[in-house]
N, C-alpha and C positions, 0 to 999 in steps of 0.2 A: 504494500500500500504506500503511495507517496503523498504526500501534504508539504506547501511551500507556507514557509512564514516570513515578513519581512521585515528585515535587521537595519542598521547601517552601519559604514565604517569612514573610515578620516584619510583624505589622500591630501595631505598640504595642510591649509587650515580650510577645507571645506570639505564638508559629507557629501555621501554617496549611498544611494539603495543599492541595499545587498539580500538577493534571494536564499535563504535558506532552505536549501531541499532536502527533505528528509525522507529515504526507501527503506522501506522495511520489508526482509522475504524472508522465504524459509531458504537455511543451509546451516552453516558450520558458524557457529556464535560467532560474531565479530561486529566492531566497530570502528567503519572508520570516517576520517573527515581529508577530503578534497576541496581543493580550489584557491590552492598557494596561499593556506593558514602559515603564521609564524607557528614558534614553540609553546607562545602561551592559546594558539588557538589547539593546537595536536592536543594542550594538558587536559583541556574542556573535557573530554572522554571522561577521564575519573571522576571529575566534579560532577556532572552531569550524572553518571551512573547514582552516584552517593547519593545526591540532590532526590533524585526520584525515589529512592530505596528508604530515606530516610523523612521523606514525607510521607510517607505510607501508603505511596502510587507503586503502579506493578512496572519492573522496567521489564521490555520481551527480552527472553534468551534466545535471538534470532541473528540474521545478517542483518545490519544496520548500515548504509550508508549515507552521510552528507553532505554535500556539495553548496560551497558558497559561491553564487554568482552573481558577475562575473569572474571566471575562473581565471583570468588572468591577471587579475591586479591582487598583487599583494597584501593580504589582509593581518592585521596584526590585534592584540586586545582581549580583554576577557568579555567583552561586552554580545559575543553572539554566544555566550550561554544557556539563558534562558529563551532563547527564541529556538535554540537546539532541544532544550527539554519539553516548547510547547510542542514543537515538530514530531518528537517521537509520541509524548501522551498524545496526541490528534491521532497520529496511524493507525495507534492500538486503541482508539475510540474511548479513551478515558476521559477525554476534552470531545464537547458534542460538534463544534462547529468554532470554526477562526471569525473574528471579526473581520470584515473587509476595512479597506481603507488604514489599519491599524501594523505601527512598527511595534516590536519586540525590542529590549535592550535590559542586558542588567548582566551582573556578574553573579556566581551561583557559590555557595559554600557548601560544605560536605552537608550541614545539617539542612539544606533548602533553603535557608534563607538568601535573600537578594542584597548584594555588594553595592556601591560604590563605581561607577565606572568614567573614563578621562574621557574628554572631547566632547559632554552632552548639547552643549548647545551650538558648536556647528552643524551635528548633527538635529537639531531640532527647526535648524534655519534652510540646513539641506530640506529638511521634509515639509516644510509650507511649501518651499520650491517645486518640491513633486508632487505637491496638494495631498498630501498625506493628513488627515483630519484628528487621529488617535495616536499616541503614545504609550505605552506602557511601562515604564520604567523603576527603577528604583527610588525609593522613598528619598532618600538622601541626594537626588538628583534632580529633583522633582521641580522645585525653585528656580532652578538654573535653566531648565526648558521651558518653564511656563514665563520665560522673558516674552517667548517669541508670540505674537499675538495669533490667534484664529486655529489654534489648535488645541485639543482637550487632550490633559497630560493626568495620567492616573498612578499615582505614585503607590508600589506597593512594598513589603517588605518579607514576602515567603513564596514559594513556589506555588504553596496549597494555596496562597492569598488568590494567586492569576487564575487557578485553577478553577475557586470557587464563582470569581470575577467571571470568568468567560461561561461558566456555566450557568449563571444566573442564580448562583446560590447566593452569594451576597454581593453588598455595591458599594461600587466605591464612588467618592466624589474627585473632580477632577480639581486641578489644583486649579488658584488663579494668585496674579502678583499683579500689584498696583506699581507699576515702573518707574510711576512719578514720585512715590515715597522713596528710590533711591537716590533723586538729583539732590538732596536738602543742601544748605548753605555747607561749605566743607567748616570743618573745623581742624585748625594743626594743631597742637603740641607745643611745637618750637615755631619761630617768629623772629624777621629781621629786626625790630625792634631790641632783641637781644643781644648781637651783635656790637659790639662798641668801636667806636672810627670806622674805617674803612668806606667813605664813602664814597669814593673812585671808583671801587673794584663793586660796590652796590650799583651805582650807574650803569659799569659792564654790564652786570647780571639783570639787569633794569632792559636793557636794549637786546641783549640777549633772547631774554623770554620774549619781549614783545614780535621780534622779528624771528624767532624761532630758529637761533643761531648758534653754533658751536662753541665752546668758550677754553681756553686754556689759562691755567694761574701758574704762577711763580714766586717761591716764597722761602724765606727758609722758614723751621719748626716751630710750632708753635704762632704762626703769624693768622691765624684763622680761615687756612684755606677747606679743610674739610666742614667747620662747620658753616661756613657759607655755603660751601654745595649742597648742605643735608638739606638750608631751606631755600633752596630756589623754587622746589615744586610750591612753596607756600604761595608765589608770587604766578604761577601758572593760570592761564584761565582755566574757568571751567571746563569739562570735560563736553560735549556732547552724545546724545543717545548713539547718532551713529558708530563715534570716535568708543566709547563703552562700550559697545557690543564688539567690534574689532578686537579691543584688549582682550574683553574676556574670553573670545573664542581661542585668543594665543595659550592663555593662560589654562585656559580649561585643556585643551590640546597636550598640554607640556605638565599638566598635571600639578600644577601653581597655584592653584585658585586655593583661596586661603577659606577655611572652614565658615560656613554657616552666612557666606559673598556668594551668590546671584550675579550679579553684575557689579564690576570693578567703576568707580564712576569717578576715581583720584586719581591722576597724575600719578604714573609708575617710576617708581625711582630706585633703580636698580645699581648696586655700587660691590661688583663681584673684587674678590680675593685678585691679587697682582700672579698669583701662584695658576690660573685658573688657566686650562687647558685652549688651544686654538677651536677646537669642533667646541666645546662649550659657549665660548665666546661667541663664533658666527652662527652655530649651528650644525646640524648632522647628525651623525654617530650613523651604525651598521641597521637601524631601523630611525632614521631619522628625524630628527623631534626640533623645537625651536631653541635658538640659541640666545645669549644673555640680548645681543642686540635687539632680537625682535618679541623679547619679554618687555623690555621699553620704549613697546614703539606706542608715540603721542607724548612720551613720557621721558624721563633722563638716565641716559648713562652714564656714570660716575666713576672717573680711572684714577684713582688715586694710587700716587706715587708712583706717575708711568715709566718710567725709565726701568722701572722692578718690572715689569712687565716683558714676556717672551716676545724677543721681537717679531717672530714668526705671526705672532697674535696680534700684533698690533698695526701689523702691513695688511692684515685682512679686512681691517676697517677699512681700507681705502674704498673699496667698491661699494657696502651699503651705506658712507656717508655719501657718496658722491650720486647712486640709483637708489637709495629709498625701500631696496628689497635685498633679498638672498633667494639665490638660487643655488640649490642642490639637487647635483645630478647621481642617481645609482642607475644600476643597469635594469632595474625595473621601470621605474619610474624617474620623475623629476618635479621636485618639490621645491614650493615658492612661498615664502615665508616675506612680511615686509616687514621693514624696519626703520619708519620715521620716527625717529630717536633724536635728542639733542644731548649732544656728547658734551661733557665736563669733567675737563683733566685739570689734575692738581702735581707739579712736580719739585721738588728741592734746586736749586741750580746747579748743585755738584754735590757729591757721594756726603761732605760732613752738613752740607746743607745752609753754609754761611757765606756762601761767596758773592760778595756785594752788599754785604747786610754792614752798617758803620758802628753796630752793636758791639757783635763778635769777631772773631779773626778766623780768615777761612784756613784751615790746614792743610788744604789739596795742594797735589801740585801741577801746572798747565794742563801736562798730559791726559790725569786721571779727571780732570775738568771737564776737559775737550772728549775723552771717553765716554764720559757721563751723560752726554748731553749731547751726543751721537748716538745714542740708543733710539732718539726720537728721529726719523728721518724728517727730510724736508718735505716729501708729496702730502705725506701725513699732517703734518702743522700749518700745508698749505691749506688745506681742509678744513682748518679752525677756523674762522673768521675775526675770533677777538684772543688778543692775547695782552694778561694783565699782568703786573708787576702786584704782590702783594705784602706789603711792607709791616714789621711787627710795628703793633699798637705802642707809643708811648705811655708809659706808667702812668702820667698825669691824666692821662686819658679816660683811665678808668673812674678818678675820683669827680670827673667834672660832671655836671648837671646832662642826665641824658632825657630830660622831659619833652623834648621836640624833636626823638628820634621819629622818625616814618615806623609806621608798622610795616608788615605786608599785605595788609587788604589794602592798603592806601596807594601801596604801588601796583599790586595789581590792577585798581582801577586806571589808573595809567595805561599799563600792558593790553587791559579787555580794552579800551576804546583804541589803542592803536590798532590791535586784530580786527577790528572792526571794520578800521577804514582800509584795512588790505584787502577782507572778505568783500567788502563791497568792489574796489579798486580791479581786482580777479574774478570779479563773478563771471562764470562759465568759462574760465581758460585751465580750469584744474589744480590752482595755484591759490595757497589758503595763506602762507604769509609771506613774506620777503626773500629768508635764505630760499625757497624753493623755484625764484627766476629762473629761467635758462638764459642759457648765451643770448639766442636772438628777442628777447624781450626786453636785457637790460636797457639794450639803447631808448627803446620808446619810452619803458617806467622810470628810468634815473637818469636822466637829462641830466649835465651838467654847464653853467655857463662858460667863456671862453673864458674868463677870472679865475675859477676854478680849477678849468682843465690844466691852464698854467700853472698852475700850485702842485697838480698833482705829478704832472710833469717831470717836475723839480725833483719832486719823492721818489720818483719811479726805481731809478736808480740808485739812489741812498739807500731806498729800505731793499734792495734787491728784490719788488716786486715780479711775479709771473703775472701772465695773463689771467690765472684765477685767482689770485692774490687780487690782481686789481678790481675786477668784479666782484669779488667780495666786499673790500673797500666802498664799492657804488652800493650794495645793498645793505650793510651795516649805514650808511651814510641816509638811505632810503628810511630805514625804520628809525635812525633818528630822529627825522621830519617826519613824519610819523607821530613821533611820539609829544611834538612840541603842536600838530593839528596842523603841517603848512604842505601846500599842494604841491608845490614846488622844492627840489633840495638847493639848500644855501652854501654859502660859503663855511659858513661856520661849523655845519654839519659836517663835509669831508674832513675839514680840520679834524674834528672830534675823532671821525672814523679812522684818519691815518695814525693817531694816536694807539690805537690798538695794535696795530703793526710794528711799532718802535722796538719791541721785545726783541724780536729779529735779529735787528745788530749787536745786543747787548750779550746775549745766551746762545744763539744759532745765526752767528757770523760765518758762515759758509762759503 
């Protein structure tokens, strides 16, 4: 007897319907499972067997075969479990009838109860796509699918539960989530107002967010370069429905979604180990899953103490800051993860950390300098947009009156109406804030006058500018004007912009 029930699985970050077929005949006991499952789909047999036996459903002592289709795509996960144990109770007529219209999903444990399973809500976004009307999934999963509107999602938690479900012995209610109770006002913790001095390298981080730009610092210890980074997201605008469902689907995907979050709706701010592998950082591995970069994509990457950092690892940023994705190729498939990220590196200038500091005296000597600080290539730093010098706080600093520091909601309103005037500025050309101009747009968006262009000129070669150096320059200089409400960019804005370049000659004199 064969009965199909339908599953799904994750190719990238989006699902896909997956046929579950399940034969049942007479011959020599066996079970098996076809349709280029990984390991954990082969393990499914034992669970499954357990799952039925220990619910107190009859499993057949027959030939069993199942086939996940499509048979050629690579299927991985524990999630076609119980759509394998509806498949076999329906053959053997223990289950009267399959709902139509309705997916199966959930991971199975020895005693029948229903697991936990990764990727639920691209797969719940895949199935409105295929007008799939029902879900059935795991209890703990339930939330996370009922993001997605116009589908009824029945969250259960036992084998016997789907069992009695589909038989009409008992009923479940379908979940529902008010999506609007996730956007509330955010609340942080920590706040630039915390912060004492530094209001140059606050400005950076000011222009940064607003234009959505890459930031590097330089500083020796102790001068407050990581706890600025921790609160930049404070200063980020809000999140959007669309931009929130994108994260969560990475997240749920990569198996990150933090306990008892539905949808992620904060500024991701991810700040991995210097120690941390190349395939971790970009992405990959031998069934490959999303990498640190596109765990914070809308959101920040945080490389603190990059020079500590494998340079293998750090030359693979070039391509998702420069395209906005990763692509990873196996010989199955090929897998496209994106990764609009803004990157925030923090570095010492050389190995004791004091070189240039009129505090301390640096111990290094030229070579181990020059060493030091050749870990960062140039294509890499060319990619940064701002590069800040960040100088320790004088002592007196601390005791003076800090009653008229800014918070960070006060600078974020700043940053939300600059985004504003870009979103409007790009409406329908694909382009949400400044760093993401291409070549052929700067010219129309970032005019400069002939006054200007003579200034910059002058710079070109001092600061040993590139061609994306200097476009960088015109778009950090953009979200400047931007930020002050002028249609036009000024003189005074490049100025400001070329400022952020200066680091160049001081640390990466090339």
């Amino acid at each position: 007897m064969l009965s199909i029930i339908k599953s799904m699985s994750i190719m990238g970050i989006n699902g896909y319907i997956v046929h579950v077929e399940v034969d049942i005949s007479n011959g020599l006991p066996s079970f098996d499972i076809v349709g280029l499952g990984d390991t954990e789909v082969k393990e499914s047999r034992d669970r499954v067997r357990a799952a039925i036996k220990n619910s107190g459903l009859e499993f057949p002592i027959k030939k069993i075969t199942v086939n996940l289709a499509p048979a050629d795509i690579k299927k991985e996960g524990t999630a076609f479990d119980l759509p394998i144990a509806i498949g076999i109770l329906s053959c053997t007529e223990q289950i009267k009838a399959i709902p139509d219209n309705t997916v199966f999903l959930g991971e199975l444990s020895l005693d029948g109860s229903v697991r936990t399973v990764k990727g639920i809500l691209p797969m719940a976004i895949a199935a409105k796509e295929n007008k799939i009307k029902f879900m059935v999934l795991p209890d703990s999963n339930a939330n996370e699918a009922a993001v997605v509107k116009d589908i009824s999602v029945y969250p259960v938690k036992s084998l016997c539960e789907v069992v009695k479900f589909i038989n009409g012995e008992s009923i479940i209610e379908p979940v529902k989530v008010d999506i609007s109770g996730y956007f509330k006002k955010t609340h942080y913790d920590i706040d630039f107002s915390e912060v004492v001095g530094q209001e140059n390298v606050k400005r950076a981080f000011e222009i940064a967010a607003a234009g959505g730009h890459n930031l590097a610092m330089v500083g020796p210890p102790g001068s407050g370069k990581t706890m600025l980074a921790r609160r930049f997201p404070t200063i980020l605008p809000d999140m959007t429905l669309e931009e929130a469902l994108e994260v969560t689907k990475i997240h749920s995907i990569a198996g990150t979604l933090p306990d008892n979050i539905s949808l992620i709706t904060n500024r991701v701010f991810r700040a991995p180990h210097h120690t941390i592998s190349t395939v971790s950082l970009i992405g990959g591995g031998r069934y490959p899953k999303p990498g640190e970069v596109s765990l914070a994509h809308y959101g920040v990457l945080f490389l603190d103490e990059l020079p500590e950092f494998r340079k293998d690892a750090l030359e693979v940023l070039r391509q998702p800051l420069e395209d906005e994705f990763v692509t990873i190729t196996r010989v199955n498939a090929t897998y496209t993860y994106p990764s609009k990220f803004m990157l925030i590196t923090a570095m010492n200038p050389c190995p004791c950390g004091y070189y240039g500091d009129e505090t301390h005296e640096c111990k290094c000597t030229p070579n181990e300098i020059r060493r030091y600080q050749n870990k960062i290539s140039g294509p890499l730093l060319d990619r940064i947009d701002l590069h800040v010098e960040v100088s320790p706080v004088l002592k007196d600093k601390y005791f003076e009156d800090e009653g008229n520091v800014e918070t960070s909601e006060q600078i974020r309103e700043r940053v939300s109406m600059a985004r504003k005037i870009q979103l409007q500025r790009y409406y329908g050309t694909g382009i949400y804030f400044n760093s993401q101009l291409k070549n052929n747009m700067i010219k129309k968006y970032c005019k400069i006058d002939v006054k200007t262009t003579e200034m910059v000129k002058n710079f070109f070669d001092r600061l040993g500018l590139s061609a994306r150096g200097f476009n960088k320059i015109l778009k950090v200089s953009r979200t400047i004007a931007d930020l002050e409400g002028c249609k036009n960019i000024k003189y005074e804005h490049v100025a400001e912009a070329l400022q952020y370049r200066n680091l160049n000659n001081k640390y990466w004199n090339r």
